[in-house]
C-alpha positions in Angstrom: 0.0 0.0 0.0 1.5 3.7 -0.4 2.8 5.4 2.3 0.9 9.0 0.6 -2.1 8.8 2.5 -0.7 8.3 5.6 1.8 11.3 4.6 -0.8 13.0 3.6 -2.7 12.6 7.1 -0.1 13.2 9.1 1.2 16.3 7.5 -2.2 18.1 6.8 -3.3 18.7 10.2 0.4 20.1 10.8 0.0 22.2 8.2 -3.0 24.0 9.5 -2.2 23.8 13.1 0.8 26.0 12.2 -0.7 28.6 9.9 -3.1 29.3 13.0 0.2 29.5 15.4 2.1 31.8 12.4 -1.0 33.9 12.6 -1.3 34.3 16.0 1.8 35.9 16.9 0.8 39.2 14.6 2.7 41.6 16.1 6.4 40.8 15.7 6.9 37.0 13.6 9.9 35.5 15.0 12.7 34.9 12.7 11.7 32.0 9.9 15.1 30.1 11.0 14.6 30.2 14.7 10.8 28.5 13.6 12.1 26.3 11.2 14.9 24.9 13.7 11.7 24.7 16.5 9.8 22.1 14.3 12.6 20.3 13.0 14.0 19.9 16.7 10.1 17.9 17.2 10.0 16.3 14.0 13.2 14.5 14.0 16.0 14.2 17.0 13.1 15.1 19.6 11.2 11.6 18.1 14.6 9.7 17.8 15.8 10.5 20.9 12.6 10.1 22.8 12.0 6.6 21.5 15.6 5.1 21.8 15.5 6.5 25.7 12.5 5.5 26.5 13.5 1.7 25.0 16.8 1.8 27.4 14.7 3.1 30.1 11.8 0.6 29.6 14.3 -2.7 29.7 15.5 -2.6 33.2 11.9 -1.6 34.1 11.0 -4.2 32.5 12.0 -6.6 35.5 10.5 -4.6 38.6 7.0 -4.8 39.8 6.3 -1.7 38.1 7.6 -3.0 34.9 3.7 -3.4 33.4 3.1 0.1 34.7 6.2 1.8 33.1 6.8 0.4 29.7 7.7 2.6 26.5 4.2 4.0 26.9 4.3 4.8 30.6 7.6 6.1 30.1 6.7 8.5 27.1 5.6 11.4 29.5 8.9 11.5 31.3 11.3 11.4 28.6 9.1 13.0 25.6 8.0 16.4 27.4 12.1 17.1 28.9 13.4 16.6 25.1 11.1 18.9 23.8 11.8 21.6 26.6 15.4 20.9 25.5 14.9 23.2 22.3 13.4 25.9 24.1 15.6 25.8 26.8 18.5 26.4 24.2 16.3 29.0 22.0 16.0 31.1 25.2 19.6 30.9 26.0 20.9 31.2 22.5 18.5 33.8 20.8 17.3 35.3 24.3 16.9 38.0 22.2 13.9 36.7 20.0 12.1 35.8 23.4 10.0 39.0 24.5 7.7 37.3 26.5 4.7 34.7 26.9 3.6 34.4 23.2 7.0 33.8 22.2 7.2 30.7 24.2 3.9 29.7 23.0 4.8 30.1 19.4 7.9 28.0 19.7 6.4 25.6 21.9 3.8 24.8 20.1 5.8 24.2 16.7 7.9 21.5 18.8 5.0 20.0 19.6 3.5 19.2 15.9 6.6 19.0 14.8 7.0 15.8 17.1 3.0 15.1 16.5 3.3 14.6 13.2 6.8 12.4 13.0 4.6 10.0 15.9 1.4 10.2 13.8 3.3 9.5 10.9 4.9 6.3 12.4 1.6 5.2 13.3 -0.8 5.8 10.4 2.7 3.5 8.4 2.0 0.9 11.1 -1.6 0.7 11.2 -2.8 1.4 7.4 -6.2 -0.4 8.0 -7.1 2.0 10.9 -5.5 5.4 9.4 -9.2 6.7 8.9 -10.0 6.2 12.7 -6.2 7.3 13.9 -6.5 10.2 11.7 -9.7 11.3 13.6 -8.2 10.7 17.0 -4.6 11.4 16.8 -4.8 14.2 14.2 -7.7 15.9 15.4 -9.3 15.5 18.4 -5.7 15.0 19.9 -3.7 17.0 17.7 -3.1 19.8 19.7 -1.9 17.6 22.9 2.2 17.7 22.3 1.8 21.5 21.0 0.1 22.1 23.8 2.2 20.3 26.1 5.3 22.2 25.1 4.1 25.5 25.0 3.3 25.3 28.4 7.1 25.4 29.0 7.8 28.3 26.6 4.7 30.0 28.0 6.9 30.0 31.4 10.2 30.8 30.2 8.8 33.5 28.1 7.0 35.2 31.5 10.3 34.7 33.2 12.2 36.6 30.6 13.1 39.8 32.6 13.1 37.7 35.8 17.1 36.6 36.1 18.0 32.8 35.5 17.0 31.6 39.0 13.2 32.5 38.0 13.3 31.0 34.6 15.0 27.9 35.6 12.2 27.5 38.5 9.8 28.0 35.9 11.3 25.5 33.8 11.2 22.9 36.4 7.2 23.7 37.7 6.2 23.9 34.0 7.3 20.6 32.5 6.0 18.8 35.3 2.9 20.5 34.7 3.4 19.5 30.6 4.2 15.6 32.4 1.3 15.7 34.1 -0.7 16.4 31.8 0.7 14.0 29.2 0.5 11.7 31.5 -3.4 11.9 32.7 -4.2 12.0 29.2 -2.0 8.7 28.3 -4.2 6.8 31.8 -7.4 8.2 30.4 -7.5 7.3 26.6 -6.9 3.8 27.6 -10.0 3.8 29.5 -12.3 3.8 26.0 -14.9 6.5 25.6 -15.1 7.7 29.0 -11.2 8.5 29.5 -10.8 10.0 26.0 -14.1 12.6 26.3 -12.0 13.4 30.1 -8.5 13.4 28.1 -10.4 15.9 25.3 -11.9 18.3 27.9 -8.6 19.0 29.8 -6.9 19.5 26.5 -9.3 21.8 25.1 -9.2 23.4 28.6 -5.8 24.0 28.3 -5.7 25.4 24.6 -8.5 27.7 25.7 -6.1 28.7 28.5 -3.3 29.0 26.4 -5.2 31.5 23.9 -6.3 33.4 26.5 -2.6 34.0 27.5 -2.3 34.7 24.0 -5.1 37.7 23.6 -3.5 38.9 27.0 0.2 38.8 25.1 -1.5 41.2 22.2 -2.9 44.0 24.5 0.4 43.9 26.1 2.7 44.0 22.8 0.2 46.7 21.7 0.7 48.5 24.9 4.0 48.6 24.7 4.4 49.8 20.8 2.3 52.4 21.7 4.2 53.6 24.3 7.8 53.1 22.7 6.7 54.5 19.3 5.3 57.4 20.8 8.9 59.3 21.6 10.5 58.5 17.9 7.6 60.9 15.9 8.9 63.7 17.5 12.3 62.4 16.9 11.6 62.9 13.6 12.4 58.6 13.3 8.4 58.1 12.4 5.5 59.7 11.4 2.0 59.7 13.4 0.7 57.7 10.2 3.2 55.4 10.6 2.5 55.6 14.7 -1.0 54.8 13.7 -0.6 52.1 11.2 1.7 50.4 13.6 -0.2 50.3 16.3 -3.1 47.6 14.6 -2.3 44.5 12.9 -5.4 45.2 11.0 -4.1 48.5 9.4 -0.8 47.0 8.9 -2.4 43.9 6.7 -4.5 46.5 5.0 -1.4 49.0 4.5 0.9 46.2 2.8 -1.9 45.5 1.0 -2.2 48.2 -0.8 1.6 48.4 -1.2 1.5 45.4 -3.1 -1.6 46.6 -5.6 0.2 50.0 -6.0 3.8 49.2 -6.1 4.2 45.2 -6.7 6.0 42.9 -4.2 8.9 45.2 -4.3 7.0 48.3 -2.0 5.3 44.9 -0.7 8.4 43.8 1.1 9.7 47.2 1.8 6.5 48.3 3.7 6.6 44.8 5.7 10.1 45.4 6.6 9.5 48.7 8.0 6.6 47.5 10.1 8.6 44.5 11.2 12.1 47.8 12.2 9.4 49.5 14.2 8.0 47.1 16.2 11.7 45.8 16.6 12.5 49.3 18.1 9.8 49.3 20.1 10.7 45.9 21.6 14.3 46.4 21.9 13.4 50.3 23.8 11.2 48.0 26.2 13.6 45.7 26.9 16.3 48.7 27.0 14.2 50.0 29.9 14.2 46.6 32.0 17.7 46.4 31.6 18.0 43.7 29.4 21.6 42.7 28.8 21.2 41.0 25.3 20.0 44.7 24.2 22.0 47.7 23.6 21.8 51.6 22.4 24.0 50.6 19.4 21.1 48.1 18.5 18.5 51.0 19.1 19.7 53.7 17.4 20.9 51.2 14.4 17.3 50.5 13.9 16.3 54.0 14.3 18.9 54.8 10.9 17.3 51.5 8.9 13.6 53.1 9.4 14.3 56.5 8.3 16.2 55.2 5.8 13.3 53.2 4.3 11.1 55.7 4.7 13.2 57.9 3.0 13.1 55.2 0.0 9.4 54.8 0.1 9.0 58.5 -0.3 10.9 58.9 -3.0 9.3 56.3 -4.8 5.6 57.6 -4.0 7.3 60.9 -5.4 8.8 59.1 -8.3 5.4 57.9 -8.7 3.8 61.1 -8.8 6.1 62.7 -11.3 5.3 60.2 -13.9 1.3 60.8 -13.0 
C-alpha cells in the first residue's frame, strides 16, 4: 500500500495547526530560522531521541513490579516532554533576544509540539494502514493539539520569566514541565480507559488550549501597549510619522497597509513596507527591553534601527514621489 495517504494525514493537520500559530503571533513574527529549527527539533532528533531513551529506560523496568506500569508507553511522559523543553531551553539561551515574553514561548512551543506530533502520527498511520481513517480522527484531530500544547506550556513559562534573572526561569522551567508531564500523563491513563477516558483526556486538552489563547489575547494587548508607548517618543524624533505611529499600532491596518503596497507598487514596495513595520516594532521591543535592563540589548542596536527606518522611509517617499512625477 502507499505510504501517501498516511503522509498526507499526518502532515495536513500540521499544516494548518501552524498557519493558526504563524498567525497568531501578529505583532512581531519571529525569525523564519529560529521557527524552522523549533519544528525540526520535534519532528526528527526530539522523536529519535525520545523513543531510543524511552526503549533503554523501559528494559530494566521491565524486571520490577512496576515494569507493566512503566513500559515505552508509561515512560513516554517523562522522557518526551524534557526533550522537547530541550529546544526551548537552548532557543531562550541562545536567541534570548527573539524571546519578548509569553507568546514567544507559546509560538515556539507549540511548533515543537507538531513538529513531534506529526513524526509520531506519521509512524503510526505506516504501522496501522487499515485503521489510518479512525487514527487520523483521534490522533490528528481531536488530539492533535496535545504535544503543542504540552510544550508551549514550558515556553509560556520561560517566556513570562524573561526579565526575571535565571534563578526565576529555571524555577519555571522545572514547575512547568512537570505540569506538561502531568498532563501527558493523565491524558495517556485516560485514553486507555475507552470512551469515557478519552471525552476526560479531550476536555482538559481543550481546557488548556482555551487557556493558552487566553494568555495569548492577553500577550497582544500587552505588545500593543507597549508599541504604543515606545513608538510614541521616535515621531517627535523625527524617526516616524503619526501615520506610521497609527498604522503600527493595529495588525489590522498593517495587513491593510501592505496591501495596498502590493496593488500599488508590486512585491517590491510589498516587502519594503513589511520590513518597516517588522524595524518599528523591533525598536519598540528592543526600547522595552532597554528599559528593563535587558543585557542581550543595547543603544547601538537602538539607534541602528532608528537609521534603517528613516532610511526606508526615505526610500518609500521617493518612490511615492517618483510615482507622482510620472502621473
Amino acid at each position: 500500500m502507499s505510504a501517501l495517504p498516511a503522509i498526507a494525514a499526518a502532515t495536513l493537520p500540521t499544516l494548518i495547526y501552524t498557519l493558526i500559530i504563524w498567525w497568531l503571533d501578529r505583532y512581531e513574527k519571529e525569525p523564519v530560522p529560529l521557527l524552522v529549527a523549533a519544528f525540526l527539533w520535534g519532528s526528527l532528533p526530539a522523536v529519535v531521541i525520545a523513543f531510543v531513551a524511552s526503549g533503554l529506560l523501559a528494559l530494566p523496568l521491565g524486571a520490577t513490579p512496576l515494569g507493566p506500569g512503566l513500559g515505552r508507553g508509561g515512560l513516554s511522559p517523562l522522557v518526551e516532554e524534557p526533550v522537547k523543553a530541550l529546544a526551548l531551553v537552548l532557543l531562550f539561551l541562545l536567541a534570548r533576544g527573539e524571546f519578548d515574553g509569553p507568546l514567544d514561548g507559546i509560538v515556539y512551543g507549540a511548533l515543537i509540539g507538531f513538529g513531534f506530533s506529526m513524526s509520531e502520527n506519521l509512524l503510526f498511520f505506516l504501522a496501522h494502514p487499515a485503521d489510518l481513517g479512525g487514527l487520523f480522527w483521534l490522533r490528528g484531530v481531536l488530539f492533535g493539539l496535545n504535544h503543542a500544547l504540552f510544550t508551549s506550556i514550558v515556553g509560556l513559562a520561560l517566556g513570562a520569566a524573561r526579565f526575571s534573572g535565571p534563578r526565576a526561569a529555571a524555577l519555571a522551567v522545572v514547575f512547568a514541565l512537570a505540569g506538561a508531564i502531568g498532563l501527558h500523563a493523565l491524558h495517556n491513563y485516560a485514553v486507555e480507559r475507552r470512551l469515557p477516558g478519552i471525552t476526560l483526556s479531550w476536555l482538559v486538552q481543550s481546557a488548556g488550549v482555551l487557556a493558552v489563547l487566553a494568555v495569548a489575547v492577553l500577550s497582544w494587548r500587552h505588545e500593543a501597549d507597549r508599541i504604543a508607548a515606545q513608538l510614541g517618543e521616535e515621531i517627535a524624533l523625527g524617526v516616524i510619522d503619526p501615520h506610521d505611529y497609527y498604522v503600527a499600532a493595529s495588525p489590522s491596518r498593517r495587513a491593510r497597509a501592505q496591501l495596498q503596497a502590493l496593488l500599488a507598487g508590486g512585491p517590491a514596495r510589498f516587502r519594503r513596507v513589511r520590513l518597516l513595520h517588522h524595524l518599528m516594532t523591533e525598536l519598540a521591543f528592543c526600547k522595552h527591553q532597554l528599559g528593563l535592563g535587558d543585557p542581550s540589548r543595547s543603544c547601538d542596536a537602538r539607534d541602528t534601527l532608528r537609521r534603517r527606518i528613516a532610511a526606508l522611509r526615505a526610500e518609500l517617499a521617493g518612490e511615492d514621489d517618483g510615482a507622482r512625477l510620472v502621473a
